[in-house]
DSSP file (Angstrom, degrees, kcal/mol; ACC not computed):
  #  RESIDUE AA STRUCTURE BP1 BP2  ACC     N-H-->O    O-->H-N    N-H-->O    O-->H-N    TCO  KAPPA ALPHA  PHI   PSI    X-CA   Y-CA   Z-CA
    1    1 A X              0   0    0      0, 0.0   139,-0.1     0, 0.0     2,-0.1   0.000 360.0 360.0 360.0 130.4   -9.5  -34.1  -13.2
    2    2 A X        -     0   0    0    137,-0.4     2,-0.5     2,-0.0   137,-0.0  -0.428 360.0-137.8 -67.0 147.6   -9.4  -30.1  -13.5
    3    3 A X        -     0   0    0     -2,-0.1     2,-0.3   138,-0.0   138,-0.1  -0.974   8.3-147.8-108.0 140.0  -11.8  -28.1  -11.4
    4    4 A X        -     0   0    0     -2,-0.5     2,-0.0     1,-0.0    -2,-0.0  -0.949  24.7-117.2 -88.0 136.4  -13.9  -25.1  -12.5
    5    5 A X        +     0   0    0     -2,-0.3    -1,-0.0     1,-0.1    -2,-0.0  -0.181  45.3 154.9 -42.2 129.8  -14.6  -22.8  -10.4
    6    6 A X    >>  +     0   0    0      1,-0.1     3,-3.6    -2,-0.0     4,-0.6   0.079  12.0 167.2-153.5  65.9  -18.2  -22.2   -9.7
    7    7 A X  G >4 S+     0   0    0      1,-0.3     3,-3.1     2,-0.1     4,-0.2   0.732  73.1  67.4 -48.4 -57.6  -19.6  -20.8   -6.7
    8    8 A X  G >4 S+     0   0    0      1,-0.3     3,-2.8     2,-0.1     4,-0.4   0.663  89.5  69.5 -21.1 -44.7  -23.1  -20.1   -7.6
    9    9 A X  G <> S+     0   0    0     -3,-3.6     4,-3.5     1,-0.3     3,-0.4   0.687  80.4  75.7 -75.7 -18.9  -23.6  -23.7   -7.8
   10   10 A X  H <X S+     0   0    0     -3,-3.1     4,-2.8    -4,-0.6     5,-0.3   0.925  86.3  64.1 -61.5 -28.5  -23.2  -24.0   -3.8
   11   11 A X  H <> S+     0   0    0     -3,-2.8     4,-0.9    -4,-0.2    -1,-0.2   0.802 107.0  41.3 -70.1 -12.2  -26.8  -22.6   -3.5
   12   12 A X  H  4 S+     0   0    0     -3,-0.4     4,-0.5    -4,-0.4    -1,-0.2   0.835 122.3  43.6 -94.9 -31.8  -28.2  -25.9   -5.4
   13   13 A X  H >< S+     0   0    0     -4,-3.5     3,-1.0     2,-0.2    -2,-0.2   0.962 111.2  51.0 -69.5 -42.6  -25.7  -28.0   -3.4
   14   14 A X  H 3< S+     0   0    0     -4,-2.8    -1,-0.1    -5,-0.4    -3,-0.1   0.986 108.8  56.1 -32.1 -74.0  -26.4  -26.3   -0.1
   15   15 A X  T 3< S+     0   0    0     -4,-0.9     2,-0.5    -5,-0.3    -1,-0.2   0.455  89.6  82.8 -69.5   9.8  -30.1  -26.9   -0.8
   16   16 A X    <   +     0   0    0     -3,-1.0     2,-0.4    -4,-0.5     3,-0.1  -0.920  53.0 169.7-106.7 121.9  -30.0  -30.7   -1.2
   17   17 A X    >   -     0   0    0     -2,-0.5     3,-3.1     1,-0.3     4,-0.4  -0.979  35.2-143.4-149.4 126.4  -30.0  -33.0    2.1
   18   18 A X  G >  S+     0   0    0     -2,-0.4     3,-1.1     1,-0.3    -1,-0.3   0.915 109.7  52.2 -38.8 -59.4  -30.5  -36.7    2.3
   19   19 A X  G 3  S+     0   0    0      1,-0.3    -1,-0.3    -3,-0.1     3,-0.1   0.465  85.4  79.0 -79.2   5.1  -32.4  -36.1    5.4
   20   20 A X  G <  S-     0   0    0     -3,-3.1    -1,-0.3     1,-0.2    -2,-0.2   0.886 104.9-132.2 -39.4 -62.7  -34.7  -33.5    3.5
   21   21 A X    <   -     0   0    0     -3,-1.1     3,-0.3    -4,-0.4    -1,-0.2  -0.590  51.6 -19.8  -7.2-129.5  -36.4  -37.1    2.3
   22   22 A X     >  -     0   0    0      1,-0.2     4,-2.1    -2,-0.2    -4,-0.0  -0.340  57.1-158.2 -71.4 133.2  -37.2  -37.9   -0.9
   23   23 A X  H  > S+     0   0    0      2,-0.2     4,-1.3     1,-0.2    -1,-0.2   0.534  91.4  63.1 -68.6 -17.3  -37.7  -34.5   -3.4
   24   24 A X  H  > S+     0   0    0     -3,-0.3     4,-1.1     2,-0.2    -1,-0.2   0.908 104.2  44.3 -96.7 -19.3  -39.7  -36.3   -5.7
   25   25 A X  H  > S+     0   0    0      2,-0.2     4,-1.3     3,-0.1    -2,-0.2   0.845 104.0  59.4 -62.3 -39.1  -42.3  -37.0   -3.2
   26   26 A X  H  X S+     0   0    0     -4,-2.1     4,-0.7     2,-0.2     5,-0.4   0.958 109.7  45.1 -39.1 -63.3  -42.2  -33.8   -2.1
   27   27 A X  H  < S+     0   0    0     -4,-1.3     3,-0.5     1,-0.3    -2,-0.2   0.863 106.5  65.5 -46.8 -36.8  -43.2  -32.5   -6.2
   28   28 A X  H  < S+     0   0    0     -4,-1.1    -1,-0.3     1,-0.3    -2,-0.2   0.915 102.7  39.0 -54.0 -57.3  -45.4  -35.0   -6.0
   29   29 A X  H  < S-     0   0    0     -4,-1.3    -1,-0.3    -3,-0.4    -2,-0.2   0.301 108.3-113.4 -86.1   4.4  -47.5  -33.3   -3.3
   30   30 A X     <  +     0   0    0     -4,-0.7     3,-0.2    -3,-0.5    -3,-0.2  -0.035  67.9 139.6 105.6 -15.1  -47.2  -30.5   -4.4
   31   31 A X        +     0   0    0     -5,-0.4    -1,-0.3     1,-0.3    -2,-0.1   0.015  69.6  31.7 -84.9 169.7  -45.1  -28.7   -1.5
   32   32 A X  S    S+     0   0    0      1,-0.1    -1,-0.3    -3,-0.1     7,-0.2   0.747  72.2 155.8  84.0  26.5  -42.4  -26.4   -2.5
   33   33 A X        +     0   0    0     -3,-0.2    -1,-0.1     3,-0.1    -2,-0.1   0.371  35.9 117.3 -91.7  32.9  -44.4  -25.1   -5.9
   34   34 A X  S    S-     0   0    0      1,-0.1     5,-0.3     3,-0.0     4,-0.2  -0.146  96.0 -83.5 -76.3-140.6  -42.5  -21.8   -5.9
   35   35 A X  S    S+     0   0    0      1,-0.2     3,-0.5     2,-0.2    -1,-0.1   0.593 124.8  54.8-117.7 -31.4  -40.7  -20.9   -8.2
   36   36 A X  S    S+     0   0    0      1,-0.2    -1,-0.2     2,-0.1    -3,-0.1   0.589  85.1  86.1 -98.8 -11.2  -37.4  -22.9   -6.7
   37   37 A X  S    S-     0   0    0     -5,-0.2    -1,-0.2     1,-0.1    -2,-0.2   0.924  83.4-148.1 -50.8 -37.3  -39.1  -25.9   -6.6
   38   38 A X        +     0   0    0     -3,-0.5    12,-1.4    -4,-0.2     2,-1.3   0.540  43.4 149.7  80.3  14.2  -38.3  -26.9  -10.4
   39   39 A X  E     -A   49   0A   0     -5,-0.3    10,-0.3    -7,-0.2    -1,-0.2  -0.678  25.5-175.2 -68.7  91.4  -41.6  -28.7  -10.6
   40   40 A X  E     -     0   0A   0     -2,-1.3    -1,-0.2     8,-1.3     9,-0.1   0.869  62.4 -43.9 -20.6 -66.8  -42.8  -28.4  -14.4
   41   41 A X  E     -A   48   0A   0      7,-1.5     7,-2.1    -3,-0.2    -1,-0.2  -0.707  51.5-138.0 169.8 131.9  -45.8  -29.9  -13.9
   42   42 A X  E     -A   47   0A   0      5,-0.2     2,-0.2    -3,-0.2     5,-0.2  -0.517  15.0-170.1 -96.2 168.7  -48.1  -33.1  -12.0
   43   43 A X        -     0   0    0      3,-1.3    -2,-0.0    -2,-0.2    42,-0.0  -0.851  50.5 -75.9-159.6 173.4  -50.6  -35.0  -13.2
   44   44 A X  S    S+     0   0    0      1,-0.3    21,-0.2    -2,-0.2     3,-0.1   0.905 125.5   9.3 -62.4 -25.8  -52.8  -37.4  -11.7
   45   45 A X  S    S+     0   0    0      1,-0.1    20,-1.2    19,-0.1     2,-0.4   0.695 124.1  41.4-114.8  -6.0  -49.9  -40.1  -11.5
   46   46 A X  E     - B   0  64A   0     18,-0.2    -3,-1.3    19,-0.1     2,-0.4  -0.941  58.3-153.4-145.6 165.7  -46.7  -38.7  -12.4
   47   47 A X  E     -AB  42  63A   0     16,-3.8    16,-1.2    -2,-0.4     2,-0.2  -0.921  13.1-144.8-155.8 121.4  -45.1  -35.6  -11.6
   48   48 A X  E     +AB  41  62A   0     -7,-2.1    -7,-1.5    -2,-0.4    -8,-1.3  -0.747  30.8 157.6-110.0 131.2  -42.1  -33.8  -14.3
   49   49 A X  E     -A   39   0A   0     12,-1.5     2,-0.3    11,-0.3   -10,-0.2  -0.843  33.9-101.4-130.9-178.8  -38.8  -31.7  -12.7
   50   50 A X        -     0   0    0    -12,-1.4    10,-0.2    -2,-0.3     2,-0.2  -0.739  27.5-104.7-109.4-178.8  -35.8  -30.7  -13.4
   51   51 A X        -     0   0    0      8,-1.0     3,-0.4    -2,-0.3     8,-0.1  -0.545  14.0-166.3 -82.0 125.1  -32.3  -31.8  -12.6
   52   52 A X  S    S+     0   0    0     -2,-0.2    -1,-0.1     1,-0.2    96,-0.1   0.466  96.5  40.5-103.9  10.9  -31.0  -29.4  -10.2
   53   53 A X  S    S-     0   0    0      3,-0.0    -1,-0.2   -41,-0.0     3,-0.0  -0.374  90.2-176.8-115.1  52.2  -27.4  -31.4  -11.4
   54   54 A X        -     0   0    0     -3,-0.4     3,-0.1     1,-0.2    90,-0.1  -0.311  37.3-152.9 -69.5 140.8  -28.1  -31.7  -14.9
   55   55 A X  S    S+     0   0    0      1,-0.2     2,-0.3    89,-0.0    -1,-0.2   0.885  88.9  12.3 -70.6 -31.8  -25.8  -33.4  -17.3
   56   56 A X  S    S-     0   0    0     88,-0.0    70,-0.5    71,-0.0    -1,-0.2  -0.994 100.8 -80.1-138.7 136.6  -27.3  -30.9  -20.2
   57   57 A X  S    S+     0   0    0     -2,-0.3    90,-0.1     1,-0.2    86,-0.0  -0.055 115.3  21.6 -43.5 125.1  -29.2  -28.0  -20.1
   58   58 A X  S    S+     0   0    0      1,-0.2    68,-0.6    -7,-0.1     2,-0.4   0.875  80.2 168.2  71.8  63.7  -33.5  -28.9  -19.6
   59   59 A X  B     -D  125   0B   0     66,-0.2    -8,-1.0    -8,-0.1    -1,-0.2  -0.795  14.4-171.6 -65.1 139.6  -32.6  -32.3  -18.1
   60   60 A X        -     0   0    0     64,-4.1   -11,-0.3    -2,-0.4    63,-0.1   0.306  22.0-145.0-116.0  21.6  -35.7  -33.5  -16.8
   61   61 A X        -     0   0    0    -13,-0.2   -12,-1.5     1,-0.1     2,-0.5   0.756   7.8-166.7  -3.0 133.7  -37.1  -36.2  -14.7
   62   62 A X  E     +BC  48 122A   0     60,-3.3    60,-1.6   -14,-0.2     2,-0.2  -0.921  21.3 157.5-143.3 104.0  -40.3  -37.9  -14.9
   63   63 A X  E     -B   47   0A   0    -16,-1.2   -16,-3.8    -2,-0.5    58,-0.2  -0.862  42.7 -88.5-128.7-166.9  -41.6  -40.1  -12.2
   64   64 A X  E     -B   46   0A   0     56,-0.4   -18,-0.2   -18,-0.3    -1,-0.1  -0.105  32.1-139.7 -79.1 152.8  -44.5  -41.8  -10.4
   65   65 A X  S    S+     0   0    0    -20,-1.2     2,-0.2   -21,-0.2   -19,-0.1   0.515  83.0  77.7-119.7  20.7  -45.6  -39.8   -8.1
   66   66 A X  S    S-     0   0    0    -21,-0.3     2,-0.2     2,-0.1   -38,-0.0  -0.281  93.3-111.1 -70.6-169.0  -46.1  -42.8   -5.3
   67   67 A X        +     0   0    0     -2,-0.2    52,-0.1    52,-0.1     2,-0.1  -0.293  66.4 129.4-107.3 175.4  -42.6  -43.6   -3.9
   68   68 A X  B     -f  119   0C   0     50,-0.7    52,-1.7    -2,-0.2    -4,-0.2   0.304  46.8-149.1 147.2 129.0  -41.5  -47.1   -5.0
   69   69 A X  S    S+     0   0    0     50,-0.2     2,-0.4    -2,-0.1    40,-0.2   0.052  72.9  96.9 -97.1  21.1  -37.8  -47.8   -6.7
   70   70 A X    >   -     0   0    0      1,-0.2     3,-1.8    48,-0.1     4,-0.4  -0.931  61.8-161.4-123.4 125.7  -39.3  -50.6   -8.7
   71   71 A X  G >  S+     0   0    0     -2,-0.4     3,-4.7     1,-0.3    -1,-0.2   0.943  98.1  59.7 -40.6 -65.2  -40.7  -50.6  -12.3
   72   72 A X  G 3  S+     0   0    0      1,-0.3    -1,-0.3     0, 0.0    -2,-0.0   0.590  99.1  59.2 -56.8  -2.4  -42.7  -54.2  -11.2
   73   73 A X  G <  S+     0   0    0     -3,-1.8    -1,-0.3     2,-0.1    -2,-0.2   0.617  82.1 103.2-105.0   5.3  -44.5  -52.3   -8.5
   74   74 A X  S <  S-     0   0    0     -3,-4.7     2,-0.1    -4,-0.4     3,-0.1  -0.478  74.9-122.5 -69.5 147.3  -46.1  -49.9  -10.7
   75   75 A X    >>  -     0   0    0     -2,-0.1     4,-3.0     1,-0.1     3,-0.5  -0.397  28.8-106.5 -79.4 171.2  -49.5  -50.4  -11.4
   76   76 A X  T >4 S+     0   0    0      1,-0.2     3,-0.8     2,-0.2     4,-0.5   0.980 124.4  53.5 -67.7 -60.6  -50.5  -50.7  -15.6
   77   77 A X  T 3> S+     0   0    0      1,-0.3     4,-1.2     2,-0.2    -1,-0.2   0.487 106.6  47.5 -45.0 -17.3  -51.9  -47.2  -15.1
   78   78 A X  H <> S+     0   0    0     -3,-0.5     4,-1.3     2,-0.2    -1,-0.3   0.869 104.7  54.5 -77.3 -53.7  -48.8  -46.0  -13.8
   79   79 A X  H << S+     0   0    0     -4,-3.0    -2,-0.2    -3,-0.8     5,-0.1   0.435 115.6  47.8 -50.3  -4.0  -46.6  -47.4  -16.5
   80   80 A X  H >> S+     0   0    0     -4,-0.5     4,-3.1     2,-0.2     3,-2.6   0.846 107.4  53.2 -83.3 -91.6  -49.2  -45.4  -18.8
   81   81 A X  H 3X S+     0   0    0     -4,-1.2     4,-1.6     1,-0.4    -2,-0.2   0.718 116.2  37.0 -29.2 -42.6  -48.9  -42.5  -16.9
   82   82 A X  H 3X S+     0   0    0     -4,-1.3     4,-1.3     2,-0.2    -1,-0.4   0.699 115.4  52.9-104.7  -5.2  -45.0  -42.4  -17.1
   83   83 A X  H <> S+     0   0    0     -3,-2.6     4,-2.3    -5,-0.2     5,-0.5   0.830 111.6  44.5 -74.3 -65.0  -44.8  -43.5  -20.4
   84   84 A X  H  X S+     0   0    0     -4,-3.1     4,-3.7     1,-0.2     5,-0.3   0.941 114.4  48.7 -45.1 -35.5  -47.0  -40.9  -21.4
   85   85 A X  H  X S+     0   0    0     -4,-1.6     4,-1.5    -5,-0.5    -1,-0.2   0.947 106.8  62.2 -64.4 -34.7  -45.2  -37.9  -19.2
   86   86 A X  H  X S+     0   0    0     -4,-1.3     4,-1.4    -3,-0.3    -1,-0.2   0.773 106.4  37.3 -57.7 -27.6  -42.3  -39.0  -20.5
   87   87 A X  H  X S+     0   0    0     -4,-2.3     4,-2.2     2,-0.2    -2,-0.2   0.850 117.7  49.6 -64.2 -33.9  -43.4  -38.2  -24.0
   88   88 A X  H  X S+     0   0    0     -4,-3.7     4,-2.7    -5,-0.5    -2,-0.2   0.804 104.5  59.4 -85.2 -25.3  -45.1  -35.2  -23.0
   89   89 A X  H  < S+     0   0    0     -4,-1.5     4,-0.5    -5,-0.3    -1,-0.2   0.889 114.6  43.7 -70.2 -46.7  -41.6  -34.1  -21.0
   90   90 A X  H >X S+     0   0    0     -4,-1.4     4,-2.1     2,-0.2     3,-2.1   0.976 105.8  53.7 -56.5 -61.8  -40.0  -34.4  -24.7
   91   91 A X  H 3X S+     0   0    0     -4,-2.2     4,-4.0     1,-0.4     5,-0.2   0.910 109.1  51.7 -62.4 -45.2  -42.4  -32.8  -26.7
   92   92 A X  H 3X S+     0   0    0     -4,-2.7     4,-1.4     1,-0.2    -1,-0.4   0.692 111.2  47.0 -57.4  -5.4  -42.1  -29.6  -24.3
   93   93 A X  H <>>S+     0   0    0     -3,-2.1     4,-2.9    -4,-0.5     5,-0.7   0.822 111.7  51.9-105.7 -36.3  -38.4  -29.5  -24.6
   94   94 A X  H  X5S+     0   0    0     -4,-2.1     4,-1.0     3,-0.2    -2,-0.2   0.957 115.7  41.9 -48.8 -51.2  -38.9  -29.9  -28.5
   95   95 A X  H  <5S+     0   0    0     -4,-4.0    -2,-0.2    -5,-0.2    -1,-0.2   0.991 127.2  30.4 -53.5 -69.0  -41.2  -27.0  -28.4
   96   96 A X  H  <5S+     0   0    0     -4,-1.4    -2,-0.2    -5,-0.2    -3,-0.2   0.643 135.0  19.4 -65.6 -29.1  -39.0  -24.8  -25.9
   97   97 A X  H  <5S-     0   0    0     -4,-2.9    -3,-0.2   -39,-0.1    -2,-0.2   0.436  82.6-145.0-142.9 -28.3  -35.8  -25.7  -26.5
   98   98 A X     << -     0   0    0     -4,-1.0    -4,-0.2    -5,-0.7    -3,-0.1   0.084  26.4-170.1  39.4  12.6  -35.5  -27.4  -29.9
   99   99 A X        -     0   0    0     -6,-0.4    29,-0.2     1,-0.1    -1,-0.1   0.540  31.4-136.2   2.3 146.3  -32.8  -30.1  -29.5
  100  100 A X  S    S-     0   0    0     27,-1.3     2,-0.2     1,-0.2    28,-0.2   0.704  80.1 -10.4-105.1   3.4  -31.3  -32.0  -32.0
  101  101 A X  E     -E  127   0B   0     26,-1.4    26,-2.9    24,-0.1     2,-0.4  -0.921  61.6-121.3-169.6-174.6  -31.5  -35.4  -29.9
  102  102 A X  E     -E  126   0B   0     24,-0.3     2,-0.5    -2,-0.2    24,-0.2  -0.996   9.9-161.8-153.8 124.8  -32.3  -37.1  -26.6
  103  103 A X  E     +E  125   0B   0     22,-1.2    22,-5.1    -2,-0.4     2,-0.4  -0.975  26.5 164.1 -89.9 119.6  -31.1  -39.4  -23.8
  104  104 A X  E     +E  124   0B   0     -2,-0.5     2,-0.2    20,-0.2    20,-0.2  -0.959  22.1 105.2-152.6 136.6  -33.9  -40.8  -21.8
  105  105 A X  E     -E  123   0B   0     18,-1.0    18,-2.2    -2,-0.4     2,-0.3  -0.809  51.6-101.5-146.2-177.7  -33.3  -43.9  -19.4
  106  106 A X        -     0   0    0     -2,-0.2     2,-1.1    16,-0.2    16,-0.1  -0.969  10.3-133.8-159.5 176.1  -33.0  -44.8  -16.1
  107  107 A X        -     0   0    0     14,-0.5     2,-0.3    -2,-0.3     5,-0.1  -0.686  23.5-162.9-105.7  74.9  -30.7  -45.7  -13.8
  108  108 A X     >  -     0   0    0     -2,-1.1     4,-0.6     4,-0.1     6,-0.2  -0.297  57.9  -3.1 -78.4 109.6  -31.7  -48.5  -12.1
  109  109 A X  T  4>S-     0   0    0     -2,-0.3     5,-2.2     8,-0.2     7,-0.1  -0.135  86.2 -83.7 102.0 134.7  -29.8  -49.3   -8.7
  110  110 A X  T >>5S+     0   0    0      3,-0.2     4,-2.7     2,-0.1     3,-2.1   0.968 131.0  53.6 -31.6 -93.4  -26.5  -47.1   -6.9
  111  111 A X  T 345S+     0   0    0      1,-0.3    -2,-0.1     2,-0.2    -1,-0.1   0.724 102.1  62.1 -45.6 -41.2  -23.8  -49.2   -9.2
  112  112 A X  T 3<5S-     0   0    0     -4,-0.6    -1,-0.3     1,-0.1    -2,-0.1   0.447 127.3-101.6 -91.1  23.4  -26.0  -47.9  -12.1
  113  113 A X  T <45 +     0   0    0     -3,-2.1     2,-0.3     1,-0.2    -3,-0.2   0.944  68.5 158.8  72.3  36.3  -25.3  -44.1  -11.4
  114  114 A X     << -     0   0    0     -4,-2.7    -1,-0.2    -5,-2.2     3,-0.2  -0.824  24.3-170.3 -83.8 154.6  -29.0  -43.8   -9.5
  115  115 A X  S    S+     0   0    0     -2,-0.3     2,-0.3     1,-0.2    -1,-0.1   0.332  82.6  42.4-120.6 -10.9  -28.5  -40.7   -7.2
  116  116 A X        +     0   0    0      3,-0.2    -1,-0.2    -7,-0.1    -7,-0.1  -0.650  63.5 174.2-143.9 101.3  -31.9  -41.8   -5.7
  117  117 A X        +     0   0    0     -2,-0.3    -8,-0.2     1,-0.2    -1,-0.1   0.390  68.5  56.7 -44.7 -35.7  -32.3  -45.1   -5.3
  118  118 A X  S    S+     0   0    0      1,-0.1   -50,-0.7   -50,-0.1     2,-0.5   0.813 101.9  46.7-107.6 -49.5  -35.9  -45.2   -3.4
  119  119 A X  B    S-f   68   0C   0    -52,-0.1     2,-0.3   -50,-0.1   -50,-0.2  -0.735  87.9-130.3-123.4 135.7  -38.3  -43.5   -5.9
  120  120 A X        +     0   0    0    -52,-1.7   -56,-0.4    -2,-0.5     2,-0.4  -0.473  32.4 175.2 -80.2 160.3  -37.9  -44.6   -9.0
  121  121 A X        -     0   0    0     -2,-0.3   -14,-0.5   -58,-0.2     2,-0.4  -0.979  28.9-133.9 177.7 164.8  -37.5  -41.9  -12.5
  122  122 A X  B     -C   62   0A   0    -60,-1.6   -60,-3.3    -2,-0.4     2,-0.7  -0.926  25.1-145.6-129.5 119.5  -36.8  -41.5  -16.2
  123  123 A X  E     - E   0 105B   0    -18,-2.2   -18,-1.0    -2,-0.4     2,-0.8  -0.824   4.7-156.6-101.0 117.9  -34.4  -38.9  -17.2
  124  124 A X  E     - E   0 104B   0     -2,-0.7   -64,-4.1   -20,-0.2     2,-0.3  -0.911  14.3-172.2-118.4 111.6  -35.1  -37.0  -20.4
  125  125 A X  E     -DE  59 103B   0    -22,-5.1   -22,-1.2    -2,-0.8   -66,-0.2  -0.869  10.0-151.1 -75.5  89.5  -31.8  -35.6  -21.6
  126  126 A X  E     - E   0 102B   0    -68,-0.6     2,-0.3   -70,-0.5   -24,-0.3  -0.515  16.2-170.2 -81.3 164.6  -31.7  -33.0  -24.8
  127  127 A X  E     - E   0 101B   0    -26,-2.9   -26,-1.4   -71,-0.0   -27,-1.3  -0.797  11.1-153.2-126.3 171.0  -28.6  -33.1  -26.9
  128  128 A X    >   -     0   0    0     -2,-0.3     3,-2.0   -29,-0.2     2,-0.1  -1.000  38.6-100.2-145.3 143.2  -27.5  -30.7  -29.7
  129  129 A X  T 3  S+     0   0    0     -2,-0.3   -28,-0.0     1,-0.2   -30,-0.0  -0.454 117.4  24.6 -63.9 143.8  -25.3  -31.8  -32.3
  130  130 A X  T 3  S+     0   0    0     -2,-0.1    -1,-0.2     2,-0.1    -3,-0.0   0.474  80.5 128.2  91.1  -0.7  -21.5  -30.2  -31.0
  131  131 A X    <   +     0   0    0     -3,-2.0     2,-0.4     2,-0.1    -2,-0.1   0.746  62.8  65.0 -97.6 -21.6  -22.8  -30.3  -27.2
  132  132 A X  S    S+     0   0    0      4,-0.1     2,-0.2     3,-0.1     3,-0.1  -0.935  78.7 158.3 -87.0 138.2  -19.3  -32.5  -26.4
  133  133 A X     >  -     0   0    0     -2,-0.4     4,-1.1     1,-0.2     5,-0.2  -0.176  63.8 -64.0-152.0-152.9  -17.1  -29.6  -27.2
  134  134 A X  H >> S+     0   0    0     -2,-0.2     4,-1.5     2,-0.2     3,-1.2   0.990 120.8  66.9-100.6 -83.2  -13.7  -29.3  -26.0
  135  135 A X  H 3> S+     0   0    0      1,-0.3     4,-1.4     3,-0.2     6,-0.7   0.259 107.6  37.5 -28.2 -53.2  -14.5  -29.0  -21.7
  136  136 A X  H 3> S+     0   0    0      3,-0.3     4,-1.3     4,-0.2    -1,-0.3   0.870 124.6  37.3 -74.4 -61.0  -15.9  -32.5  -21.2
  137  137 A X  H << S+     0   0    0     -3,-1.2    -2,-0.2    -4,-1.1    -1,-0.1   0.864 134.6  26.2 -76.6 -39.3  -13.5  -34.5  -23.6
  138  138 A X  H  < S+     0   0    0     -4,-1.5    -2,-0.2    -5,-0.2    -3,-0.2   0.877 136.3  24.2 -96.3 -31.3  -10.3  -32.3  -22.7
  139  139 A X  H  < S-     0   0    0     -4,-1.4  -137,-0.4    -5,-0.3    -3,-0.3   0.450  92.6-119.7-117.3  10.3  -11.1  -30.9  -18.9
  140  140 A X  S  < S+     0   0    0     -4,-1.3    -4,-0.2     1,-0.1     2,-0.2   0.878  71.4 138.7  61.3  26.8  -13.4  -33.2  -17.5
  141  141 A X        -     0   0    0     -6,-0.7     2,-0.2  -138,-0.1    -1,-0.1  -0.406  45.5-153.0-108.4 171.2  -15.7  -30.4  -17.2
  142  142 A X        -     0   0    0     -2,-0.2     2,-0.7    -3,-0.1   -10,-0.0  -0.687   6.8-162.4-134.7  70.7  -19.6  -29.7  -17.9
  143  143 A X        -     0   0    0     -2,-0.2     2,-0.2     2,-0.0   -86,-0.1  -0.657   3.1-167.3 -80.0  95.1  -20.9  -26.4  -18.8
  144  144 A X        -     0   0    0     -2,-0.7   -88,-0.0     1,-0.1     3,-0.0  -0.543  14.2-154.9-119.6 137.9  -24.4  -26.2  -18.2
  145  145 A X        +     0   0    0     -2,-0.2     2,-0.5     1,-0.1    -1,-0.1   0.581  63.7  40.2-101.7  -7.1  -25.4  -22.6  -20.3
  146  146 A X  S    S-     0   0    0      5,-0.0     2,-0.1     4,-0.0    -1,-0.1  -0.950  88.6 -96.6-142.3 152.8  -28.5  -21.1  -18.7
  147  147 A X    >>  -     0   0    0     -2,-0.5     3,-1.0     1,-0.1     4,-0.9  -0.439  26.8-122.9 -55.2 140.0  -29.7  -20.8  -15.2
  148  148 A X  H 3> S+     0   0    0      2,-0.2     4,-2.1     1,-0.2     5,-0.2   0.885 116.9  44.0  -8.4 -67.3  -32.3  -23.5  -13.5
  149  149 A X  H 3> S+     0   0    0      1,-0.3     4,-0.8     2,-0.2    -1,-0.2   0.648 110.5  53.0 -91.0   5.2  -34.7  -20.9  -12.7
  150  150 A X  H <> S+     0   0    0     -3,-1.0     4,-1.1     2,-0.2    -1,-0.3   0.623 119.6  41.4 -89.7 -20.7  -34.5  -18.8  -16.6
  151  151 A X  H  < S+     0   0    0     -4,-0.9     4,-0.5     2,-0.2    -2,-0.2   0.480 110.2  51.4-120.1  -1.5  -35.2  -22.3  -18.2
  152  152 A X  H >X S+     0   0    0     -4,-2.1     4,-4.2    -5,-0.2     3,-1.5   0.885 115.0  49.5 -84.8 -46.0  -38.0  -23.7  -15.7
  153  153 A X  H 3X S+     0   0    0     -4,-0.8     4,-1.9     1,-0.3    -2,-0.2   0.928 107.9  57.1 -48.5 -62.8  -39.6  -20.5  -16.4
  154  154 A X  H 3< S+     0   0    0     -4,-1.1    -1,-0.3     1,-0.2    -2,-0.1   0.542 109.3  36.9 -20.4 -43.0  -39.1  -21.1  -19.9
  155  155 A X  H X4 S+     0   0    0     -3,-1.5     3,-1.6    -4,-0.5    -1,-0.2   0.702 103.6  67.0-117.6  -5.6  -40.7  -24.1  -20.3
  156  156 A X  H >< S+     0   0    0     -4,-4.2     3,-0.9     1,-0.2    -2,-0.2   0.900 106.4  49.5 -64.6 -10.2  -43.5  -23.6  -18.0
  157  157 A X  T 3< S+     0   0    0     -4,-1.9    -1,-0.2    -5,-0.3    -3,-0.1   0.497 105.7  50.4 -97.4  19.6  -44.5  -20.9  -20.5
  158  158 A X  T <         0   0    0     -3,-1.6    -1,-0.2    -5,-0.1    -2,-0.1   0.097 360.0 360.0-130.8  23.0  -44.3  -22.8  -23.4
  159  159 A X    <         0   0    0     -3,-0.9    -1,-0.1    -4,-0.1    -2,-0.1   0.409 360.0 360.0 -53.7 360.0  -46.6  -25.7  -21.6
């Protein structure tokens, strides 16, 4: 695999630490809501951020905003509540961003490429038709095209 260079990208690696604990609880509670938090926006049960590793620019996450890495421990108002954020996580990116498609899952589990294991979350991907271009297929690369904190800005104002 080739590498590109990209120091910038140490200040989002830098600022991520297992022993922080868990960042999505943190959003959840609100701490951290400047402006580098990447918090979107909470509601009473679920709470929307961004990727600070996104596979494509305005990846998002949407989870619960108790802690728990299992679907079956959600309450039915919780499974409401993220089903609905997840819609609402789409619509804003439709709005802001206009994509021409979507990946949204989750990753259930380590072995299933979870990078947090403990608190469970639904990643809403946009695509654009052409968005595997030559770096991914031929250099094993990612090129993510706008900064973190010009496109959280970006879609809180188009909330």
């Amino acid at each position: 695999m080739e590498r590109l260079w990209a120091p910038w990208r140490m200040v989002y690696i830098d600022g991520f630490k297992e022993s922080d604990g868990c960042f999505l609880c943190a959003a959840a509670a609100d701490q951290g809501a400047d402006a580098g938090s990447l918090v979107i926006w909470k509601k009473d049960k679920v709470v929307c951020v961004m990727n600070r590793f996104p596979y494509n620019n305005g990846h998002l996450m949407v989870a619960p905003c108790r802690h728990t890495g299992e679907m079956s421990q959600l309450s039915a108002d919780e499974r409401a509540a993220l089903f609905d954020g997840i819609i609402a996580a789409k619509a804003l990116l439709e709005r802001a961003i206009k994509p021409n498609g979507f990946n949204i899952g989750f990753n259930l589990g380590r072995v299933a490429g979870a990078g947090l294991v403990d608190h469970l979350h639904c990643h809403v991907v946009p695509r654009w038709d052409g968005d595997t271009n030559f770096m991914p297929v031929l250099a094993d690369t990612k090129v993510i095209p706008q900064a973190l904190s010009d496109l959280c800005a970006k879609l809180k104002s188009a909330m």
